[in-house]
Backbone as CSV, one residue per row, in Angstrom:
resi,resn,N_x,N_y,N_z,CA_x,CA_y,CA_z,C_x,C_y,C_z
1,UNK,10.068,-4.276,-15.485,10.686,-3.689,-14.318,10.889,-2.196,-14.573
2,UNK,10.307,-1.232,-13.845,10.838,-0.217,-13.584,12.001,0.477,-12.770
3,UNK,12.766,1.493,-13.651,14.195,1.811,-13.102,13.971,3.667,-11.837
4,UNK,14.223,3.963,-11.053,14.296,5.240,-11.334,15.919,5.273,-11.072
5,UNK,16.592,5.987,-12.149,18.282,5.776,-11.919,18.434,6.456,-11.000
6,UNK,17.853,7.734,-10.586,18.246,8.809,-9.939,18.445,8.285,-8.375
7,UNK,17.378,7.145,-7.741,17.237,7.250,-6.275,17.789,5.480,-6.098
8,UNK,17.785,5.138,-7.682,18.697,3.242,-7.150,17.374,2.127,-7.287
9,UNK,16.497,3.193,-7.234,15.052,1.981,-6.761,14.321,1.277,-8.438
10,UNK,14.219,0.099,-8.084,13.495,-0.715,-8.953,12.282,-1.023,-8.460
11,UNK,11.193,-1.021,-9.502,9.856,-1.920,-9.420,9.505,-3.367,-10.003
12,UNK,9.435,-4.266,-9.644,8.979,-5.576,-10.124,8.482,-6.086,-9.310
13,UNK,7.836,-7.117,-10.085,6.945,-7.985,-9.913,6.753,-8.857,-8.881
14,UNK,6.123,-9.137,-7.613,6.427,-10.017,-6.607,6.403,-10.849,-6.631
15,UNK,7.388,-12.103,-6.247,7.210,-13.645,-6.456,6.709,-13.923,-4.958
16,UNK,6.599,-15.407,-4.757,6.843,-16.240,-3.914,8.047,-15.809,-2.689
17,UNK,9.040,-15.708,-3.308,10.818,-15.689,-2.695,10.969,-14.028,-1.860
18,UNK,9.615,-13.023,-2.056,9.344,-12.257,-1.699,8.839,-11.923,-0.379
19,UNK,7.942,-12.789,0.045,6.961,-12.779,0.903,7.642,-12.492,2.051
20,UNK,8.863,-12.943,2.229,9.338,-13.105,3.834,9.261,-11.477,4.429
21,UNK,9.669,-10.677,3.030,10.046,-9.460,2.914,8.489,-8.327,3.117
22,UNK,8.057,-9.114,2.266,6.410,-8.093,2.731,5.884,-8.419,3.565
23,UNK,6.137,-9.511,3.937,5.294,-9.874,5.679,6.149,-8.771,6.559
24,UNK,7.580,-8.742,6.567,8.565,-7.960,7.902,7.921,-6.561,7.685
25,UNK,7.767,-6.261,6.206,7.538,-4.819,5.693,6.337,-3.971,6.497
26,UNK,5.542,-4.996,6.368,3.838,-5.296,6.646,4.002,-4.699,7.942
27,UNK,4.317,-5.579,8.696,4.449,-5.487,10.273,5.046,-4.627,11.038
28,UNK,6.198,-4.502,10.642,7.316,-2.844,11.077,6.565,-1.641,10.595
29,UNK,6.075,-1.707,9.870,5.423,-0.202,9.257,4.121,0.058,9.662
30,UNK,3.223,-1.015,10.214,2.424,-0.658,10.549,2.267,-0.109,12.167
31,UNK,3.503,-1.251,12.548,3.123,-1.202,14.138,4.508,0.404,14.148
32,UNK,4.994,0.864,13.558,5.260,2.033,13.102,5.039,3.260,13.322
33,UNK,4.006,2.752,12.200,3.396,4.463,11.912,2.021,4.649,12.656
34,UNK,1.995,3.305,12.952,0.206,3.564,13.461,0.249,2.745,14.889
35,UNK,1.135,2.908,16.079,1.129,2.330,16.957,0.324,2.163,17.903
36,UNK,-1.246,2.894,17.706,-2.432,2.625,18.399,-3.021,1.938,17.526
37,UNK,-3.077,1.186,16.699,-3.778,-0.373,15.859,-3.440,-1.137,16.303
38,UNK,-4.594,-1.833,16.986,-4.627,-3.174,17.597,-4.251,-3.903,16.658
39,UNK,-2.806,-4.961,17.107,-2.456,-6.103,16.173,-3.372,-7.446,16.210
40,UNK,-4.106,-7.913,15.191,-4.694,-8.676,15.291,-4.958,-10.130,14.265
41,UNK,-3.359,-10.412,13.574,-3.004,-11.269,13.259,-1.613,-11.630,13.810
42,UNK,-1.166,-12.847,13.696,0.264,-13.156,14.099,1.505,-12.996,13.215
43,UNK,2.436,-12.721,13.326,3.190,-12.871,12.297,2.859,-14.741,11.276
44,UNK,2.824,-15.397,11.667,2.312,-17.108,11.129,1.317,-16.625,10.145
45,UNK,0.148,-16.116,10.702,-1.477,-15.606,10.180,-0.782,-15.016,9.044
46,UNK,0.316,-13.644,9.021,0.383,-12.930,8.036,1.100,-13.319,7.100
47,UNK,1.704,-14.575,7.195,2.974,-15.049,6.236,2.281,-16.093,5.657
48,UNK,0.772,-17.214,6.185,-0.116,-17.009,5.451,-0.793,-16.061,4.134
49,UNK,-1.006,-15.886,4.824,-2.203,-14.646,4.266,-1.720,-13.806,2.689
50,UNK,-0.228,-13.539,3.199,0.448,-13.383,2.002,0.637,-14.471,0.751
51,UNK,1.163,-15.231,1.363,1.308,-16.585,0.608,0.438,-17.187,0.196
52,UNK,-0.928,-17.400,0.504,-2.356,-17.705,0.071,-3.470,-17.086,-0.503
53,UNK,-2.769,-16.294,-0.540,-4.197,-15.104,-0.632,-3.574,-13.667,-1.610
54,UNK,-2.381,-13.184,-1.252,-2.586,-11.437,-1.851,-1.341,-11.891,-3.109
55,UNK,-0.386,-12.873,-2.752,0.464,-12.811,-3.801,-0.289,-13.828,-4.807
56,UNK,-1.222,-15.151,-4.573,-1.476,-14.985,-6.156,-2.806,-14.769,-6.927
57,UNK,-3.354,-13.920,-6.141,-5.055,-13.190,-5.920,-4.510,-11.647,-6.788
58,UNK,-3.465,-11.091,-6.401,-3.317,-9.561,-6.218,-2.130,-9.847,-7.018
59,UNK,-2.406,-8.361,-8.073,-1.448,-7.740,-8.749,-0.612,-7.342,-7.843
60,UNK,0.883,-7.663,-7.323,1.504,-7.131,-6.223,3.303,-6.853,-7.051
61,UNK,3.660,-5.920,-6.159,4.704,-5.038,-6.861,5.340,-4.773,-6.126
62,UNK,6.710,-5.122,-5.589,8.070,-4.549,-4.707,9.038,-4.152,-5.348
63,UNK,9.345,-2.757,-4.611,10.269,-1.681,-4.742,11.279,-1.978,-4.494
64,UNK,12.376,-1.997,-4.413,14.001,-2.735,-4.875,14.600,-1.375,-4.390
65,UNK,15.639,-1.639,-3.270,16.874,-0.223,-3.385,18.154,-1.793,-3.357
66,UNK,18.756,-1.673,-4.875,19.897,-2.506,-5.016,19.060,-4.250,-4.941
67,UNK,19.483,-5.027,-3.715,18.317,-6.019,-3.725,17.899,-6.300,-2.434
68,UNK,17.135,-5.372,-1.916,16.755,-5.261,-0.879,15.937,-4.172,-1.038
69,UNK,14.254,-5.153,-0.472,12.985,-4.977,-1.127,12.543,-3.779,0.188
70,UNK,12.137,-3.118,-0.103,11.740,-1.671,0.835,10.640,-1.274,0.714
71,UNK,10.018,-1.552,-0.032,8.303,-1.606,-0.001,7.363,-2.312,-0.973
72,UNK,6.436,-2.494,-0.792,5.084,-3.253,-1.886,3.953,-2.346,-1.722
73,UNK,3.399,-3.065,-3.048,2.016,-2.541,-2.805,0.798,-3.507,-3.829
74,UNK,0.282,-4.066,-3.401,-0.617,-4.694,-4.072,-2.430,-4.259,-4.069
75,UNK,-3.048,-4.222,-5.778,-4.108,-4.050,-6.098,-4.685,-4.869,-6.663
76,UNK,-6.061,-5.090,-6.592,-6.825,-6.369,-7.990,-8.437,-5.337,-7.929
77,UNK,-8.769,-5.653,-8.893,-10.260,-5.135,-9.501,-10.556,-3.781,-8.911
78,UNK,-9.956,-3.175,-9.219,-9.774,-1.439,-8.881,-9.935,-0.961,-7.149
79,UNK,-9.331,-1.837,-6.284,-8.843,-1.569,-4.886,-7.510,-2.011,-4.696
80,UNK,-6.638,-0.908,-4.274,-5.480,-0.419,-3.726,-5.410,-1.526,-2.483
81,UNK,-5.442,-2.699,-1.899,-5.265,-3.378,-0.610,-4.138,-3.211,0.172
82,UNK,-3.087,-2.721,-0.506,-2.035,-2.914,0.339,-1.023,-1.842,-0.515
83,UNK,-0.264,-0.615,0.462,1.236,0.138,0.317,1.892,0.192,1.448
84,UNK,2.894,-0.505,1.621,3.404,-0.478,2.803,5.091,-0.586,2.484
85,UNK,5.869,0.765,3.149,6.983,1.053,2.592,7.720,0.896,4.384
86,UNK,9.206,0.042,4.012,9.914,0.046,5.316,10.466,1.624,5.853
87,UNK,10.127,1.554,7.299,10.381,2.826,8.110,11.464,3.665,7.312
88,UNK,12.917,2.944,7.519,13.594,3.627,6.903,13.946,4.120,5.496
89,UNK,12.334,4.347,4.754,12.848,4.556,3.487,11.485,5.834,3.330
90,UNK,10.963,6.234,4.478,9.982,6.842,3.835,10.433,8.283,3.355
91,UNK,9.499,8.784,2.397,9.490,10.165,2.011,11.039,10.195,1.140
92,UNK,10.732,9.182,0.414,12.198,8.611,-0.583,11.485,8.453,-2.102
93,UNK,10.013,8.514,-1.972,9.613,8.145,-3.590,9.399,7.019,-3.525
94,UNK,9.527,6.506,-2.639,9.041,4.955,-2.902,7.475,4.642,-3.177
95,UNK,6.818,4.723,-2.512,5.371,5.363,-1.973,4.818,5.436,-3.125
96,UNK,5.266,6.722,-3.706,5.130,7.457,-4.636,5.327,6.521,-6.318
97,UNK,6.117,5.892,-6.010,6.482,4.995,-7.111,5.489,3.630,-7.252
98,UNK,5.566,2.799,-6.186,4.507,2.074,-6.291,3.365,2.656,-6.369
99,UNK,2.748,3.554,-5.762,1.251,3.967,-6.332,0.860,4.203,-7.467
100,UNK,1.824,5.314,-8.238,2.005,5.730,-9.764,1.832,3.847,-10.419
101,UNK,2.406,2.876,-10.129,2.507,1.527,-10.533,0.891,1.444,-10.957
102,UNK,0.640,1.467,-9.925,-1.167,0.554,-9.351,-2.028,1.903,-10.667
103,UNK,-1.936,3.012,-10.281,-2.613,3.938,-10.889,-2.711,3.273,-12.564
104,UNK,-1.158,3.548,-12.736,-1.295,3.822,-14.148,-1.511,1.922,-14.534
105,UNK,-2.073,1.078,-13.748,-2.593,-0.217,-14.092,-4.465,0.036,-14.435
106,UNK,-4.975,1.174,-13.570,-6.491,1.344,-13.246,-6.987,2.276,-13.636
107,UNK,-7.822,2.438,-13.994,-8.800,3.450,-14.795,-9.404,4.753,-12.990
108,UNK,-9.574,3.588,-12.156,-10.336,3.956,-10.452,-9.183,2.907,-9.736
109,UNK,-9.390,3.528,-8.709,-8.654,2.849,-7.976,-9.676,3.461,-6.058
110,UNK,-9.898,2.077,-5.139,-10.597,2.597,-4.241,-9.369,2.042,-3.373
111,UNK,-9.837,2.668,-2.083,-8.823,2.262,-0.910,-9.010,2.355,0.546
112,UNK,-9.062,1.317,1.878,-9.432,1.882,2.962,-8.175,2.449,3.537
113,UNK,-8.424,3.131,4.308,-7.110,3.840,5.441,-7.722,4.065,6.906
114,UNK,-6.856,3.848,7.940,-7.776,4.438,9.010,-7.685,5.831,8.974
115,UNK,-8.349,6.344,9.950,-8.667,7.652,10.163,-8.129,8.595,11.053
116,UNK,-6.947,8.206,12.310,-6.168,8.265,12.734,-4.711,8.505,11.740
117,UNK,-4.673,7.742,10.547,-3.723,8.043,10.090,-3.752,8.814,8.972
118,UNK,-3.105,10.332,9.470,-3.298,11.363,8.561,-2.237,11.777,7.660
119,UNK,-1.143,11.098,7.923,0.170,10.511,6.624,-0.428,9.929,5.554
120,UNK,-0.998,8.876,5.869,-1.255,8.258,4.735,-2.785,8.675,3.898
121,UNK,-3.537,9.579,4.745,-4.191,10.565,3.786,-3.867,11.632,3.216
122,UNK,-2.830,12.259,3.430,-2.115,13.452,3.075,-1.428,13.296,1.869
123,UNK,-0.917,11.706,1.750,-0.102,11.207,1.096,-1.213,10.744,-0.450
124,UNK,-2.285,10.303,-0.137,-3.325,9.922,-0.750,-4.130,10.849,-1.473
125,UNK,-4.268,11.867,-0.581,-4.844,13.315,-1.107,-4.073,13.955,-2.740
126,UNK,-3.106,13.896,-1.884,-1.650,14.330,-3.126,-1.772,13.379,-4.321
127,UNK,-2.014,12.340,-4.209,-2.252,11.953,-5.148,-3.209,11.529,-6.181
128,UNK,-4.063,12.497,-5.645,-5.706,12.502,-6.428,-6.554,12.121,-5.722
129,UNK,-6.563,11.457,-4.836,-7.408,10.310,-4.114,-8.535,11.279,-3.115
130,UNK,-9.699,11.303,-3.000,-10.935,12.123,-2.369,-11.656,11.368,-1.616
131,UNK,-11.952,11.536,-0.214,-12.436,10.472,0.783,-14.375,10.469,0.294
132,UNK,-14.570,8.991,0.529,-15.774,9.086,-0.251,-16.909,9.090,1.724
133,UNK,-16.255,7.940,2.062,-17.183,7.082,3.213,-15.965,7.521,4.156
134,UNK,-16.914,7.758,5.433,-16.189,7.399,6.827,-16.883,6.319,7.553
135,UNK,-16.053,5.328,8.624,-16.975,4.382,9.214,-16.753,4.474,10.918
136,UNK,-16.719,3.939,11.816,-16.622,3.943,12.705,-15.879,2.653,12.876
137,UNK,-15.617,2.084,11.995,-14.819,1.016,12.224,-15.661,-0.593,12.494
138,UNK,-16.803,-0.343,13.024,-17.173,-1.811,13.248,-16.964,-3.089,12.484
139,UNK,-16.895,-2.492,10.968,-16.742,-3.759,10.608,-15.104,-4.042,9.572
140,UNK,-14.182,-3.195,10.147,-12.821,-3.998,10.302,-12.591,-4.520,11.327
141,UNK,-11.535,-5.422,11.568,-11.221,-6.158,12.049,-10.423,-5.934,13.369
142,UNK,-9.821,-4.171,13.038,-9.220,-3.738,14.343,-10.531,-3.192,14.748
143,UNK,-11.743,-2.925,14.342,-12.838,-2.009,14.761,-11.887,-0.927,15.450
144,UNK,-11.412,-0.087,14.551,-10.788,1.368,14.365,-11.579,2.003,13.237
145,UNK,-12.095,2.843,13.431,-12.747,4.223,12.257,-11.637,4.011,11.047
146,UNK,-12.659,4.141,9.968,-11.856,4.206,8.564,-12.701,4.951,7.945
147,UNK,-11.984,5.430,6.502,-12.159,6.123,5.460,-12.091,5.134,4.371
148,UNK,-12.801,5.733,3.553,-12.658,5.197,2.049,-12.279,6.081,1.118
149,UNK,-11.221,5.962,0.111,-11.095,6.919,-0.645,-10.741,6.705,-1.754
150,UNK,-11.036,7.455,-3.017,-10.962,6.970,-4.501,-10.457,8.041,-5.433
151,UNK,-10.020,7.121,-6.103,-9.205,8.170,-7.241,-9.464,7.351,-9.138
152,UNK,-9.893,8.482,-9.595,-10.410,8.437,-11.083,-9.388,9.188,-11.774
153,UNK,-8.826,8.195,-12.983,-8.237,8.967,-13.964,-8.655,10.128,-14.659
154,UNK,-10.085,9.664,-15.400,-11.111,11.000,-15.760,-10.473,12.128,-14.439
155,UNK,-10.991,12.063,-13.254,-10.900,13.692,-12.577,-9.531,13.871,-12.800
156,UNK,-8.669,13.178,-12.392,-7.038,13.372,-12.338,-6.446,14.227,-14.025
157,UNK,-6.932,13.870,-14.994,-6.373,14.151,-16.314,-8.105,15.583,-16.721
158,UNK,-8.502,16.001,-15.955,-9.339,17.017,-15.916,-8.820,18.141,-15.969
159,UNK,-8.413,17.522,-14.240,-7.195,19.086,-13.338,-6.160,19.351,-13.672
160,UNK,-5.640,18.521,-15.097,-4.294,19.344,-15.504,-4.915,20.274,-16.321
C-alpha cells in the first residue's frame, strides 16, 4: 500500500468488495467529463464487466482518501485500460498517483483516449505519454475518434 501523508490518499490493491465503487467511479466520471460519449453499456453490463473481466484479468489499483475509494486505475501486458478518478477529487494527485502506480509496474505502457478529450491528453502528455495512432473511431464501441498513446521508460529517463 502506498501512503501520500501529505493529501490522506492511499493506494492498494483492488478486491472484489471494491467493484461497487469503480463501477459508480466509472460512470460519474465519464458521463462527466466527456458528456458527448454515447453510453453504451448499462450500469448491470458494467458491474459485470468489472467483476468478470478487469478485476481478475487486470492489475487494478484504488486510491483511498480515509476509506472512501476516489479513483482506480487498472493495467495488464503493457496497456493502461482504465484511470478513472471521482469528479470531486480531480486535480488532487490522484490521477497522478495511480498512473506513477501502473508506470513504475511497466517498462511501456500503451493507452486509448478519445480525441475530444483534451484533459485527459494534457494530463497524459505531462506524463510522458506521445500520441502514436489517430482513428476515426469505427472500431470502438462508442464509434467516437480515438488516439493511441504510449509512454517508454527508456525516453522518460533520457529527458532527465
Amino acid at each position: 500500500m502506498k501512503n501520500d501523508a501529505d493529501s490522506g490518499l492511499t493506494l492498494r490493491e483492488a478486491g472484489l468488495d471494491d467493484v461497487k465503487d469503480i463501477v459508480r467511479i466509472h460512470r460519474l466520471s465519464r458521463a462527466t467529463a466527456m458528456p458527448w460519449l454515447p453510453v453504451v453499456h448499462s450500469a448491470e453490463e458494467d458491474l459485470w464487466f468489472f467483476t468478470n473481466r478487469v478485476l481478475p484479468m487486470q492489475n487494478v489499483h484504488v486510491a483511498c482518501l480515509d476509506d472512501t475509494v476516489v479513483g482506480f486505475a487498472a493495467h495488464h501486458d503493457g496497456w493502461l485500460n482504465h484511470l478513472y478518478i471521482a469528479a470531486g477529487h480531480w486535480r488532487q494527485g490522484v490521477g497522478h498517483m495511480l498512473l506513477s502506480q501502473a508506470q513504475s509496474a511497466n517498462d511501456s505502457l500503451q493507452l486509448w483516449t478519445f480525441a475530444e478529450n483534451l484533459v485527459a491528453q494534457v494530463f497524459y502528455d505531462r506524463a510522458g505519454f506521445q500520441v502514436v495512432d489517430r482513428t476515426d473511431g469505427r472500431r470502438n464501441e462508442e464509434k467516437t475518434p480515438d488516439l493511441r498513446m504510449e509512454w517508454h521508460r527508456a525516453f522518460t529517463q533520457a529527458s532527465l
